[in-house]
N, CA and C of each residue as an Amber inpcrd file, in Angstrom:
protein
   330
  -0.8780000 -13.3830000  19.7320000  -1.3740000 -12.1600000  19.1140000
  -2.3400000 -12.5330000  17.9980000  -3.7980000 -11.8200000  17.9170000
  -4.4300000 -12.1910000  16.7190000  -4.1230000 -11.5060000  15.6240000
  -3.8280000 -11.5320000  14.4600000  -4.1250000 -10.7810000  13.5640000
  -5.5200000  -9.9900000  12.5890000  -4.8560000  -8.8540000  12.3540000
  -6.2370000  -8.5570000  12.1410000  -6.9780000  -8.4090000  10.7040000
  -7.7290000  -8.0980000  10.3160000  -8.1830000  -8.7410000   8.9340000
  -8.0070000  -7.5370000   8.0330000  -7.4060000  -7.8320000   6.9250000
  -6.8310000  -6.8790000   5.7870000  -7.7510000  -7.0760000   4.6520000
  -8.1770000  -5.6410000   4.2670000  -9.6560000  -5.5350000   2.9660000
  -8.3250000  -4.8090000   2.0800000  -7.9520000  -5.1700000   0.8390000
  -7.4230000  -4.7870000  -0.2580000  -8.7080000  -4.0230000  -1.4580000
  -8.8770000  -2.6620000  -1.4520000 -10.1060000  -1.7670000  -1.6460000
  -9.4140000  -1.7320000  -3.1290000 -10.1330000  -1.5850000  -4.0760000
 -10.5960000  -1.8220000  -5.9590000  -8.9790000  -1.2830000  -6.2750000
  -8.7590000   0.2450000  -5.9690000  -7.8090000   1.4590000  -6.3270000
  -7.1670000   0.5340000  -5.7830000  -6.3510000  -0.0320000  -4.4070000
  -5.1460000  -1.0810000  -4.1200000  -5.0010000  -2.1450000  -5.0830000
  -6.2720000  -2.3870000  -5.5200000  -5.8420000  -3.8360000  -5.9270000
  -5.4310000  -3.6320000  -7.7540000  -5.8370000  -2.2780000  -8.3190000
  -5.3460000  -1.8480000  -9.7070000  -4.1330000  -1.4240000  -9.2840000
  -3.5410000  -0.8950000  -8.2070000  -2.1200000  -0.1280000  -7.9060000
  -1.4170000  -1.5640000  -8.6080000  -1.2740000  -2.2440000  -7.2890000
  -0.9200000  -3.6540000  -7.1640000  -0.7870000  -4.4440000  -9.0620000
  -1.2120000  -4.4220000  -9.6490000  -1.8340000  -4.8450000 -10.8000000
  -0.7840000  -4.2090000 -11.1930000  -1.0000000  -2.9860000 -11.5150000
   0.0020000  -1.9100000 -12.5070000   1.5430000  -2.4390000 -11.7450000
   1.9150000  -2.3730000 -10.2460000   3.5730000  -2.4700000 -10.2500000
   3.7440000  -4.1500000 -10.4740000   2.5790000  -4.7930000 -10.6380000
   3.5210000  -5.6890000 -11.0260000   3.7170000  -6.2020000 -11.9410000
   2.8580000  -5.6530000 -13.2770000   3.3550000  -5.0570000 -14.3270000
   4.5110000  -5.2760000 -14.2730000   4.7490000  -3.3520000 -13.6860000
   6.0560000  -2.4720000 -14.2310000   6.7800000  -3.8260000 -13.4500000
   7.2020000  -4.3770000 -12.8730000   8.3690000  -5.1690000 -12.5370000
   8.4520000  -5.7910000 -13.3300000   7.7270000  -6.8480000 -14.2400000
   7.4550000  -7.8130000 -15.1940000   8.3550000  -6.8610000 -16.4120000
   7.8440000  -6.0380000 -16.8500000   8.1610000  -5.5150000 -18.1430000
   9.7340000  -4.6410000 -17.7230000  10.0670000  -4.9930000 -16.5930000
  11.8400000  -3.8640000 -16.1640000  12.8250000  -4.8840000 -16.3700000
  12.5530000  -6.1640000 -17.0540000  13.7150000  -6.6830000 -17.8790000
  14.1900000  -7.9250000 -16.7910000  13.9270000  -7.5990000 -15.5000000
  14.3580000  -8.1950000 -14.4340000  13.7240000  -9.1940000 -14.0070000
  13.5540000 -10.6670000 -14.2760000  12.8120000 -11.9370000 -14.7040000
  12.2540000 -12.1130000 -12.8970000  12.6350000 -12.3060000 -11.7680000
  12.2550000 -11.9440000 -10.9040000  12.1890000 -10.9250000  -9.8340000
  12.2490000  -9.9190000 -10.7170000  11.4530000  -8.3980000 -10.0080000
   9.8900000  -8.5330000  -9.3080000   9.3260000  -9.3390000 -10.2160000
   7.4510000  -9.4000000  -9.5130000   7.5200000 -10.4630000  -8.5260000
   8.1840000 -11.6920000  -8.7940000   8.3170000 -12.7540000  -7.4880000
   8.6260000 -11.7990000  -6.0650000   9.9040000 -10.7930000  -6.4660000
   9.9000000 -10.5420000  -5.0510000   9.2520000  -9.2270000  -4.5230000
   8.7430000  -8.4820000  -5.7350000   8.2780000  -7.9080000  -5.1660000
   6.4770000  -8.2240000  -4.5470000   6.3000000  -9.1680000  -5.0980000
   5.1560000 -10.1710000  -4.4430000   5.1270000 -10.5750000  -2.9580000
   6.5590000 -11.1420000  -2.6560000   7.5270000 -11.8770000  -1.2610000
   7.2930000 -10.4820000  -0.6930000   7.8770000  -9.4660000  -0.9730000
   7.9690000  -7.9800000   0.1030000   6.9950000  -7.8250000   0.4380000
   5.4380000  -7.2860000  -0.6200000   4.1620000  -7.1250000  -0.4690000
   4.1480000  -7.7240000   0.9380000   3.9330000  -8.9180000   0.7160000
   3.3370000 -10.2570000   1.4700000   3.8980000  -9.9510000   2.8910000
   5.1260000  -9.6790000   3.0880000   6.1140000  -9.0640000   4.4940000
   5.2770000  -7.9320000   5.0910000   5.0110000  -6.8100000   3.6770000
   4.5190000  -5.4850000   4.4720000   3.0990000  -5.8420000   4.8100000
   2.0940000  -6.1670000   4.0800000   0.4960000  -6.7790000   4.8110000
   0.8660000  -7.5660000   5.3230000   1.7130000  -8.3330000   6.0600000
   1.4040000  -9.0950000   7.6140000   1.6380000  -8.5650000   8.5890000
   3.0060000  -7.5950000   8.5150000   3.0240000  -6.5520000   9.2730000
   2.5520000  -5.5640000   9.5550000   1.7590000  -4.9010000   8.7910000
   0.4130000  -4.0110000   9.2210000  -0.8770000  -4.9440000   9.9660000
  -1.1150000  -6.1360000   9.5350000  -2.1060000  -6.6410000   9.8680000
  -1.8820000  -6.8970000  11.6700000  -0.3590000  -7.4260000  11.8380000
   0.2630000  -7.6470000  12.6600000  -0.0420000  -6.4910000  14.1940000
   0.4040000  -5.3990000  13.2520000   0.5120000  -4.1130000  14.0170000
  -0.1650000  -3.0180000  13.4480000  -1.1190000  -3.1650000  13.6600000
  -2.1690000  -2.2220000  13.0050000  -1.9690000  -0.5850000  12.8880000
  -1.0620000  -0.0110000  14.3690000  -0.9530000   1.2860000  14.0620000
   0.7360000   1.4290000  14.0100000   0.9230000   0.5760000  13.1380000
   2.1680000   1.5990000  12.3460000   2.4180000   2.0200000  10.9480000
   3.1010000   2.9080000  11.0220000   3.3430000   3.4530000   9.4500000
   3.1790000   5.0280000   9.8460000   3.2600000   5.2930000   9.1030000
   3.5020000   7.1450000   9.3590000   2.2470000   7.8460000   8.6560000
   1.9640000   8.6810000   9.5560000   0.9410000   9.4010000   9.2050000
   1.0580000  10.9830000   8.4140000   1.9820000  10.9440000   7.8080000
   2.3770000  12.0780000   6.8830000   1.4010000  12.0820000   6.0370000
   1.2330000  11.5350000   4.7650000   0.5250000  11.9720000   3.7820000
  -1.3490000  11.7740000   4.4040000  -1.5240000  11.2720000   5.6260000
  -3.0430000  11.6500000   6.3480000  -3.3300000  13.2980000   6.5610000
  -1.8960000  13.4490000   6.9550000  -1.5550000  14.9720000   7.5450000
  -2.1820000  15.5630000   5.9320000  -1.3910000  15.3610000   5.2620000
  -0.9460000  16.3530000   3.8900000  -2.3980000  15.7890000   3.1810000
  -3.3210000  14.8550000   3.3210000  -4.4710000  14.7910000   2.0530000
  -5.7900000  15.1760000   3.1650000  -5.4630000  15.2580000   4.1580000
  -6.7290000  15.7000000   5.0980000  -7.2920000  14.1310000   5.1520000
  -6.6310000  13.3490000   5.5370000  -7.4610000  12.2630000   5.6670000
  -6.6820000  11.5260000   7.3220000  -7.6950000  11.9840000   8.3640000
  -7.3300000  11.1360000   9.8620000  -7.3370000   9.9170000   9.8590000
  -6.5320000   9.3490000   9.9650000  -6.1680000   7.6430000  10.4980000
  -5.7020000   6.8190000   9.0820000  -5.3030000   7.7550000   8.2590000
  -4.5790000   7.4320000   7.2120000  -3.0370000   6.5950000   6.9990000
  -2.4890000   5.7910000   7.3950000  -1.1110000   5.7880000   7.5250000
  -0.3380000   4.7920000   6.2040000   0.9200000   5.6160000   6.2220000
   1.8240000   4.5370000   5.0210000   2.6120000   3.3150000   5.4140000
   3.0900000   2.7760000   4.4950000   4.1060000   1.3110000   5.1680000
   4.8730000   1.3530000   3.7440000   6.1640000   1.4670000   4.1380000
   6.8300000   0.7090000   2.8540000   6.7430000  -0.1150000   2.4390000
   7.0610000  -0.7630000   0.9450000   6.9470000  -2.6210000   0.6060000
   8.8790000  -2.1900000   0.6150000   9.8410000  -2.6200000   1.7830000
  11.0460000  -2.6270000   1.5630000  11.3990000  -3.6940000   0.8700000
  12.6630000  -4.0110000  -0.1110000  13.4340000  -2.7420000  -0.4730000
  12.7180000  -2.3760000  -1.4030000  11.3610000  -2.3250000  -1.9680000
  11.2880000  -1.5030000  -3.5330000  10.4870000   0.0450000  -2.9580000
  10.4590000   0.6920000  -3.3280000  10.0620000   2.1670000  -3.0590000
   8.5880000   2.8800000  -3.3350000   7.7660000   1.1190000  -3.2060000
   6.3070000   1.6300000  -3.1320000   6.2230000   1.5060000  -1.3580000
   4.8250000   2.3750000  -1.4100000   4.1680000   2.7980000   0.1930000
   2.5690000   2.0070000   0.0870000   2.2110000   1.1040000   1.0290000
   1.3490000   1.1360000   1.2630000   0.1420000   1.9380000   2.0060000
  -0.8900000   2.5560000   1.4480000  -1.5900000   3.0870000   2.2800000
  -2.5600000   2.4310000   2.9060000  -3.1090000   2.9220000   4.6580000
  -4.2770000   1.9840000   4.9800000  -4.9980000   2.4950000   5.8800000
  -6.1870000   2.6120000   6.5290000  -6.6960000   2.9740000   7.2380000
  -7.1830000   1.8050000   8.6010000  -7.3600000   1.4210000   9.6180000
  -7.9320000   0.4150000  10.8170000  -8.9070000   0.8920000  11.1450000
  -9.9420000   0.8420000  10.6640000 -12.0570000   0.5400000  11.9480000
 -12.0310000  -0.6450000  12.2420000 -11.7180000  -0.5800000  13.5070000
 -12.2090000  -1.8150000  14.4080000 -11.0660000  -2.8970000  14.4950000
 -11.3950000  -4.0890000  13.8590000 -10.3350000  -5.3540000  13.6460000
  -9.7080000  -5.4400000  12.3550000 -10.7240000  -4.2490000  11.3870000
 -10.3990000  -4.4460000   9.8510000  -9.6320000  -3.1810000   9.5880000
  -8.2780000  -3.4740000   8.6210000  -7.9550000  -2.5670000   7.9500000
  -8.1950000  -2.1600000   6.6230000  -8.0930000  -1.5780000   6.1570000
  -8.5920000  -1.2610000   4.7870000  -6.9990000  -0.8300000   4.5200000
  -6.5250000  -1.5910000   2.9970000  -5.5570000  -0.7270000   2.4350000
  -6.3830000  -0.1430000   1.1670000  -5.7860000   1.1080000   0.9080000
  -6.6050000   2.2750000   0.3780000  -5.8850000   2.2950000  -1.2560000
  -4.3900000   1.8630000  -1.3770000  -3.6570000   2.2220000  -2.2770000
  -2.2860000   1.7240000  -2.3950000  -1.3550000   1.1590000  -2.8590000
  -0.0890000   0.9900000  -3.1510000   0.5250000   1.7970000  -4.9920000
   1.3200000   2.8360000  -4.0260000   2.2870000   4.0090000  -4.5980000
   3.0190000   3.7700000  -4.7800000   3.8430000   4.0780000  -6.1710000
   5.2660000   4.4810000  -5.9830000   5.6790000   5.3900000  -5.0710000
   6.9190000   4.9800000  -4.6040000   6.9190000   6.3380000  -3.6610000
   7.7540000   7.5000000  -3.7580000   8.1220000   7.2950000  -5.3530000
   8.8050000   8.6750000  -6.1550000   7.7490000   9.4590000  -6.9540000
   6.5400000   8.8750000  -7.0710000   5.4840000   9.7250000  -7.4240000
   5.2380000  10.6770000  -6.8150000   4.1200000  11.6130000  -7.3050000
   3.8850000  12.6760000  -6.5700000   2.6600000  12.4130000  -5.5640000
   2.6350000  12.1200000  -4.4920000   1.6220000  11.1010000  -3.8540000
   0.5530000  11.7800000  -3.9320000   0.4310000  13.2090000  -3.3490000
  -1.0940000  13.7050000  -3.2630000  -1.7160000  13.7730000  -4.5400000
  -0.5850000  13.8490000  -5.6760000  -1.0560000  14.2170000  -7.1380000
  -2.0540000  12.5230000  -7.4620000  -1.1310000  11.8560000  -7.0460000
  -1.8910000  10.4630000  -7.8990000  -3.2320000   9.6560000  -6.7040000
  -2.9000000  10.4310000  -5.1070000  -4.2810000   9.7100000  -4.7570000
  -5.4810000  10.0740000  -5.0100000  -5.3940000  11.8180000  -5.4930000
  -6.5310000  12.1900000  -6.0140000  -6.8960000  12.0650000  -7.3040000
  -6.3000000  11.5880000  -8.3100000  -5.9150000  11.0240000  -9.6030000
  -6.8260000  10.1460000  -9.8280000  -7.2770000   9.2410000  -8.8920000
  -8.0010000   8.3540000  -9.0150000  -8.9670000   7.8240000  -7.8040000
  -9.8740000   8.0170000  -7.6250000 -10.8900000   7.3370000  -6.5370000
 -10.0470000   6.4620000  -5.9010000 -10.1500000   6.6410000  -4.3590000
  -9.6110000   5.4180000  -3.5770000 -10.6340000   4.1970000  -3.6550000
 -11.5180000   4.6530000  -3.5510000 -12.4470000   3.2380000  -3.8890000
 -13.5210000   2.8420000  -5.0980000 -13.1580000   3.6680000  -5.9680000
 -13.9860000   3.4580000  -7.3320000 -12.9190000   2.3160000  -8.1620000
């Protein structure tokens, strides 16, 4: 199986930035190691399998070919879109946030 090539877009890569932060500063000395290790699980497995993840919040922001992926066990969602061989991830959420509130909150790609 080839894998296919993963673009981490500006807004993903500040998400990313900020939770691993918040893990750093939650007292819990390796909270960011693993939640680094999970990351790393959920982008190979999208890259892996390009159309999975759920297409709920595509539904709910008007955006087609939108889909999420959990980073299990922590309770962020990756978002991403596939043209062609490349995926684009768009965003990594908490996923107790209010999602539509914070993707429009901020440019997906500014």
């Amino acid at each position: 199986m080839t894998r296919g090539r993963l673009v981490l877009r500006a807004a993903a890569r500040r998400d990313l930035a900020e939770a691993v932060s918040s893990c750093r500063s939650s007292g819990d000395r390796g909270a960011a190691r693993r939640f680094g290790d999970a990351l790393e699980r959920a982008l190979r497995r999208i890259a892996d399998n390009p159309g999975i993840g759920s297409t709920r919040y595509g539904r709910e922001l008007d955006l087609p070919g939108l889909r999420s992926w959990r980073v299990r066990p922590f309770p962020h969602l990756i978002f991403c879109a596939t043209e062609g061989e490349t995926t684009h991830v768009w965003r990594i959420l908490h996923g107790r946030r209010d999602i539509p509130a914070s993707w429009r909150g901020r440019s997906a790609d500014a």
